[in-house]
DSSP file (Angstrom, degrees, kcal/mol; ACC not computed):
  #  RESIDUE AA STRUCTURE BP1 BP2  ACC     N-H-->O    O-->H-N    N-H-->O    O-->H-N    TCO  KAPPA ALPHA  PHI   PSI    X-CA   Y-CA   Z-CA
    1    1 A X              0   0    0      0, 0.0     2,-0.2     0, 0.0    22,-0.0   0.000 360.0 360.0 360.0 147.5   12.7   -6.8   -3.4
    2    2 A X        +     0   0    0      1,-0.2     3,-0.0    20,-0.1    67,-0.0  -0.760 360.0 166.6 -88.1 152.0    8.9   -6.9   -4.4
    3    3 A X        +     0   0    0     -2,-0.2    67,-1.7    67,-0.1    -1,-0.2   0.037  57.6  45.8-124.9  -2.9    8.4   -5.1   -7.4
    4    4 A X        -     0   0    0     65,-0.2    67,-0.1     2,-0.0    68,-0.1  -0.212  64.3-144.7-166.2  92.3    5.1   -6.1   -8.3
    5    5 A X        -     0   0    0     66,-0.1    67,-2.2     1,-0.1     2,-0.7  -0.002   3.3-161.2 -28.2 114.9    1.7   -6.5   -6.4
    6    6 A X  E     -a   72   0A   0     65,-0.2     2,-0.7    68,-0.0    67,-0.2  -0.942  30.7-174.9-101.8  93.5   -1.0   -9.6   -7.4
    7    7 A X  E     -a   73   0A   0     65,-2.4    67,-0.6    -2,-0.7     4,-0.1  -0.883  15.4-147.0-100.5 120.1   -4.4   -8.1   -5.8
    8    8 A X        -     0   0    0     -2,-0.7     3,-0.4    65,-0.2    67,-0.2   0.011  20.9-118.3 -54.7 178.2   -7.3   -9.6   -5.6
    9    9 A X  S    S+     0   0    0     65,-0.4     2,-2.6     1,-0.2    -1,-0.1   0.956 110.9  57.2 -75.1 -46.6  -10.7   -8.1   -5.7
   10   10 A X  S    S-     0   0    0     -3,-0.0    -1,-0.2     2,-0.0    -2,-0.1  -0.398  88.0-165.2-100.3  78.6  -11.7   -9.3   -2.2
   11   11 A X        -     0   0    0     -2,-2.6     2,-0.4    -3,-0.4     3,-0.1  -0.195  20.2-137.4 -39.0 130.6   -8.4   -7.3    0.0
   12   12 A X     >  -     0   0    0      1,-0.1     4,-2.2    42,-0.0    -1,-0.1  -0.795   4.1-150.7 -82.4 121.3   -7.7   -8.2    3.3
   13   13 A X  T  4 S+     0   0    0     -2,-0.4     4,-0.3     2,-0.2    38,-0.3   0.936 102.8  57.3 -62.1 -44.2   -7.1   -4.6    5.1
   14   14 A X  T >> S+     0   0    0      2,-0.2     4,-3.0     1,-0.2     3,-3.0   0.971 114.9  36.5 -25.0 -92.2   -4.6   -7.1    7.5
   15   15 A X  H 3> S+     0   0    0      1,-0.3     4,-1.3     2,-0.2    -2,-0.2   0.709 114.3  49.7 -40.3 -56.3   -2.7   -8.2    4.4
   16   16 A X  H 3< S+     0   0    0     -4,-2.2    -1,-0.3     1,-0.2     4,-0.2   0.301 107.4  49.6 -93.5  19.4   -2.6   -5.5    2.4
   17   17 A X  H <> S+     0   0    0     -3,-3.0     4,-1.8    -4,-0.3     5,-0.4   0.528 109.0  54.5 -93.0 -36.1   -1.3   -2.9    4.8
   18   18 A X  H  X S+     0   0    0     -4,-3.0     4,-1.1     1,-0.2     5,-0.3   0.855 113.0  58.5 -75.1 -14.3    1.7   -5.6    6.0
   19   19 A X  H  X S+     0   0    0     -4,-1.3     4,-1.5    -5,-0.4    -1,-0.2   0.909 105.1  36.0 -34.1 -62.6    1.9   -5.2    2.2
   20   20 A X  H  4 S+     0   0    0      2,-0.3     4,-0.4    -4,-0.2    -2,-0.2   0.282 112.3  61.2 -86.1 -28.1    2.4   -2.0    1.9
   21   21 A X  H  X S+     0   0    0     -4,-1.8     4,-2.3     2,-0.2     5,-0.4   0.847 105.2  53.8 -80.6 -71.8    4.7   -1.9    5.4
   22   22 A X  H  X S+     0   0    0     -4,-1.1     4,-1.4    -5,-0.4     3,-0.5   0.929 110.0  46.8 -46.7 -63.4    7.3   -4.4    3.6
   23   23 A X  H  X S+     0   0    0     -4,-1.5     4,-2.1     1,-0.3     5,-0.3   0.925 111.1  48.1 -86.5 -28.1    7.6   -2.3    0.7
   24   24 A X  H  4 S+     0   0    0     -4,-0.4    -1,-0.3     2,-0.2     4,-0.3   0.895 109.0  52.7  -4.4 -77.0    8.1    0.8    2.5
   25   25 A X  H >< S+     0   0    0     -4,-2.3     3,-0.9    -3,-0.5     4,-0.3   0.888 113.4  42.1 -54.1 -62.5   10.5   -0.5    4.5
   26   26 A X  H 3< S+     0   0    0     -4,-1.4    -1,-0.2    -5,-0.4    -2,-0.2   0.906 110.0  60.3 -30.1 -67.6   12.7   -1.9    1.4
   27   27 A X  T 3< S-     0   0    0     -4,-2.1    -1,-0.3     1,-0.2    -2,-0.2   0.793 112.1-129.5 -61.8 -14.3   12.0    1.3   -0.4
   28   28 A X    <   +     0   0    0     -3,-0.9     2,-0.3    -5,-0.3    -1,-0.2   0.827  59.7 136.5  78.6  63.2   13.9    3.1    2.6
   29   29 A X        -     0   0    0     -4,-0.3    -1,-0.2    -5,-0.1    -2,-0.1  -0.881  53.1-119.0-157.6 139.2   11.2    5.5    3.1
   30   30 A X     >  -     0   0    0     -2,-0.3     4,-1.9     4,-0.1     5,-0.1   0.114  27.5-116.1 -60.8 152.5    9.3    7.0    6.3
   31   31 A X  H >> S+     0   0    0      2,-0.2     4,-1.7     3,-0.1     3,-0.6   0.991 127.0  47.7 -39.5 -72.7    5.1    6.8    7.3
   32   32 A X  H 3> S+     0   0    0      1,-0.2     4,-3.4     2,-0.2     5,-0.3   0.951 109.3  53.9 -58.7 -49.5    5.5   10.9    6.7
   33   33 A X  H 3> S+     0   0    0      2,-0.2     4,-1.7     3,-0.1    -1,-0.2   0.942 112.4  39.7 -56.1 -42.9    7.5   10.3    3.3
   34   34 A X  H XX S+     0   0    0     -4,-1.9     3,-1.6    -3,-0.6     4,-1.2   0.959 114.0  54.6 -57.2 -78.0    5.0    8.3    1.7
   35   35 A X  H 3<>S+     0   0    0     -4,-1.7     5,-5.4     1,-0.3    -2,-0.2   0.527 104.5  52.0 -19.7 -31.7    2.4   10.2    3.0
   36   36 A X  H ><5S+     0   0    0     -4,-3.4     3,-2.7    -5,-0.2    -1,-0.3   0.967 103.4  60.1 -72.9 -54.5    3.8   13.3    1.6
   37   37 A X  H <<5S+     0   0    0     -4,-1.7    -2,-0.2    -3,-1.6    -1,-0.1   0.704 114.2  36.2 -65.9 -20.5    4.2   11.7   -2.2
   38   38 A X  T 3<5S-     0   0    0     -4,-1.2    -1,-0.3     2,-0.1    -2,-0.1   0.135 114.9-102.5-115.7  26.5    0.3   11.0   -2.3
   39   39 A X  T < 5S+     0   0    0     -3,-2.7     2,-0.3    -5,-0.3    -3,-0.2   0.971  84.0  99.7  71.6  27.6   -1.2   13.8   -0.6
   40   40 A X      < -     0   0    0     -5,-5.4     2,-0.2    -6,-0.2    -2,-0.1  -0.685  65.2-102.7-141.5-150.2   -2.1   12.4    2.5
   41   41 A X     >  -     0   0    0     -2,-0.3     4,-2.0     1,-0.1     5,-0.2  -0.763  31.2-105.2-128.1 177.3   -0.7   12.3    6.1
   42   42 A X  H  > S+     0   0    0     -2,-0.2     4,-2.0     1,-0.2     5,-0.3   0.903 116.5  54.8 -81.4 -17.7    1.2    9.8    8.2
   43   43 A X  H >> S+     0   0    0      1,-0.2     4,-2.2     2,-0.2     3,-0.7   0.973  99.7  64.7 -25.7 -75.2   -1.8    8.7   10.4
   44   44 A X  H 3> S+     0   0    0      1,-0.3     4,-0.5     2,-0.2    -1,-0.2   0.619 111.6  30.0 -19.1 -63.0   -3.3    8.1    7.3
   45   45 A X  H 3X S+     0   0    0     -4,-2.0     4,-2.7    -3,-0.3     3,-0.3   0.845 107.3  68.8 -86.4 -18.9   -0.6    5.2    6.5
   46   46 A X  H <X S+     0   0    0     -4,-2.0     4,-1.4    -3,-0.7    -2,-0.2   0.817 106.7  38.0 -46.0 -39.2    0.0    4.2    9.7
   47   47 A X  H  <>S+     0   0    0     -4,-2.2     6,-2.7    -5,-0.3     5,-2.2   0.817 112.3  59.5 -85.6 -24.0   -3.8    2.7    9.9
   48   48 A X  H  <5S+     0   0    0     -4,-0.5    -2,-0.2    -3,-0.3   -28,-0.2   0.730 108.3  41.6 -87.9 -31.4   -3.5    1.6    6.5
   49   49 A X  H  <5S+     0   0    0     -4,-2.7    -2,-0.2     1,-0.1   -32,-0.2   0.671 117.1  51.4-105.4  14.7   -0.4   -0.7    7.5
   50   50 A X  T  <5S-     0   0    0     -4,-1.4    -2,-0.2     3,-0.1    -1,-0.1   0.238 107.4-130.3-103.6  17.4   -2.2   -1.7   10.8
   51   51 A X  T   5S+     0   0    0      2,-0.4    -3,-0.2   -38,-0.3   -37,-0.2   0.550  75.6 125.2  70.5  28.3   -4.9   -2.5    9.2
   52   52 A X  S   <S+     0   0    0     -5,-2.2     2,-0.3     1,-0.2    -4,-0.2   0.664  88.3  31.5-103.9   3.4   -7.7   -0.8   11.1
   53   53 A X  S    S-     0   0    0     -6,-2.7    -2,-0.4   -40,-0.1     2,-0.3  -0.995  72.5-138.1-137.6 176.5   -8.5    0.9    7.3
   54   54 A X        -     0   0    0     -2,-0.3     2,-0.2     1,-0.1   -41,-0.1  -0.734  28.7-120.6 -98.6 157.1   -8.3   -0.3    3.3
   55   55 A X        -     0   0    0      1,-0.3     3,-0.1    -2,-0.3    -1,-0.1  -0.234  30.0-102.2 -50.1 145.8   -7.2    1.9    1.1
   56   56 A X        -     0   0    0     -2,-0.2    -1,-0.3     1,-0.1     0, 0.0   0.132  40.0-111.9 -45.8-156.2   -9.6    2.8   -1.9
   57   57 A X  S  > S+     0   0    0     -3,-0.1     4,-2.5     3,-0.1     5,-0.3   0.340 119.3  55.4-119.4 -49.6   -8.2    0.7   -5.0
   58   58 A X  H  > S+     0   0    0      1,-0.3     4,-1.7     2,-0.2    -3,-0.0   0.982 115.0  38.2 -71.9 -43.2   -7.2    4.4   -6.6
   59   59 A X  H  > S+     0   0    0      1,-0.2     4,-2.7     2,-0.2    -1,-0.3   0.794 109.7  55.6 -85.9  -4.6   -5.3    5.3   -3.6
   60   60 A X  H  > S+     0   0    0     -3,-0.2     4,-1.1     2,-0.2     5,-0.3   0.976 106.4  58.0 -57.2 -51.5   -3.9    2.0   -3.1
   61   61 A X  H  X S+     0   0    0     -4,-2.5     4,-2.5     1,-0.3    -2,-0.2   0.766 107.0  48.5 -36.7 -45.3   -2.6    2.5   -6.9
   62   62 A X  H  < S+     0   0    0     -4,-1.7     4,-0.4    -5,-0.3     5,-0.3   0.918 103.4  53.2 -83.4 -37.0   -0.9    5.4   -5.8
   63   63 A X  H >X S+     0   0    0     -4,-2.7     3,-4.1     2,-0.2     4,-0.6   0.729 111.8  59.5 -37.8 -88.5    1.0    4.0   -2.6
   64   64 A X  H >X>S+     0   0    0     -4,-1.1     3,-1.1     1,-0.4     4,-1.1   0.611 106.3  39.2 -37.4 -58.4    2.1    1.5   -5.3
   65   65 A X  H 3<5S+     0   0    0     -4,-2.5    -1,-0.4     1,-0.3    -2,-0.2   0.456 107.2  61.3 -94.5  31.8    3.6    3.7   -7.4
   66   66 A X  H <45S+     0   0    0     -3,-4.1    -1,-0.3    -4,-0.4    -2,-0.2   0.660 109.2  51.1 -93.7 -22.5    5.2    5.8   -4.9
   67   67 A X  H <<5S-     0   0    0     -3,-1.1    -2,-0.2    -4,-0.6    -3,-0.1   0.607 118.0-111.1 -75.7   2.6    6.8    2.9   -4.1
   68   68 A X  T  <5S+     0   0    0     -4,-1.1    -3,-0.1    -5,-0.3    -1,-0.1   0.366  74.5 126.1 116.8 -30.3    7.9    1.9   -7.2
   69   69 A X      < -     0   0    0     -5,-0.6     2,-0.6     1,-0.1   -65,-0.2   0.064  45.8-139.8 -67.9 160.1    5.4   -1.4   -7.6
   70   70 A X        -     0   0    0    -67,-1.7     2,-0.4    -3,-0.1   -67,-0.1  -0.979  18.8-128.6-114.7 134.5    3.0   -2.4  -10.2
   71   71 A X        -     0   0    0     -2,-0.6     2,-0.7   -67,-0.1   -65,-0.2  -0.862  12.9-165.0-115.3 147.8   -0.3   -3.9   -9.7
   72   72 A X  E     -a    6   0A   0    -67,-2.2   -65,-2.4    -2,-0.4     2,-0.2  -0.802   5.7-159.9-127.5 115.9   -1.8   -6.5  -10.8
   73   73 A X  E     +a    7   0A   0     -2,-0.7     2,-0.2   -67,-0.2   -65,-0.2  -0.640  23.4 158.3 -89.8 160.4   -5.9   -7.0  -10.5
   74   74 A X        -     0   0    0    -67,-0.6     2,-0.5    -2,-0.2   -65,-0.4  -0.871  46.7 -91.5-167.7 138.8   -7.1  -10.6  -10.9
   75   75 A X        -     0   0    0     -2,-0.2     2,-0.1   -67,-0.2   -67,-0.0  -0.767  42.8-116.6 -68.5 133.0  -10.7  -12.2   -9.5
   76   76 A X              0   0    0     -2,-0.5    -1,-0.1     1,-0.1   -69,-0.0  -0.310 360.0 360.0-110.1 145.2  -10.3  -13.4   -6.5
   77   77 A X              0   0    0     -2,-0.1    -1,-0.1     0, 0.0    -2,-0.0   0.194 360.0 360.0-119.6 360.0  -11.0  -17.5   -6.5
């Protein structure tokens, strides 16, 4: 089970939505259920884990920790 995210600075919207889909999934929890736990709607993750938008970095921070993760910033290389 992932419990803890390594993001770079320069985020792939691709990548980090199938991110963000895999731990969902794990946590056992709906589009609409996340969505409820940060204040947003399930469109809203639905685009985010098909990558047609990124997240901010402060609302990525909260998906992670509705899912449970930690994240971890690094400079991208």
């Amino acid at each position: 089970m992932i419990k803890s995210i390594l993001l770079y600075c320069s985020m792939n919207a691709f990548f980090t939505g199938q991110i963000i889909e895999e731990a969902r999934k794990k946590a056992n929890m709906t589009q609409a259920e996340l969505a409820e736990k940060i204040g947003t709607n399930k469109s809203y993750i639905s685009r985010v884990e098909t990558g047609k938008t990124e997240p901010k970095v402060s609302t990525f921070y909260r998906i992670a920790s509705a899912l449970g993760l930690n994240v971890e910033l690094t400079p991208a290389m």
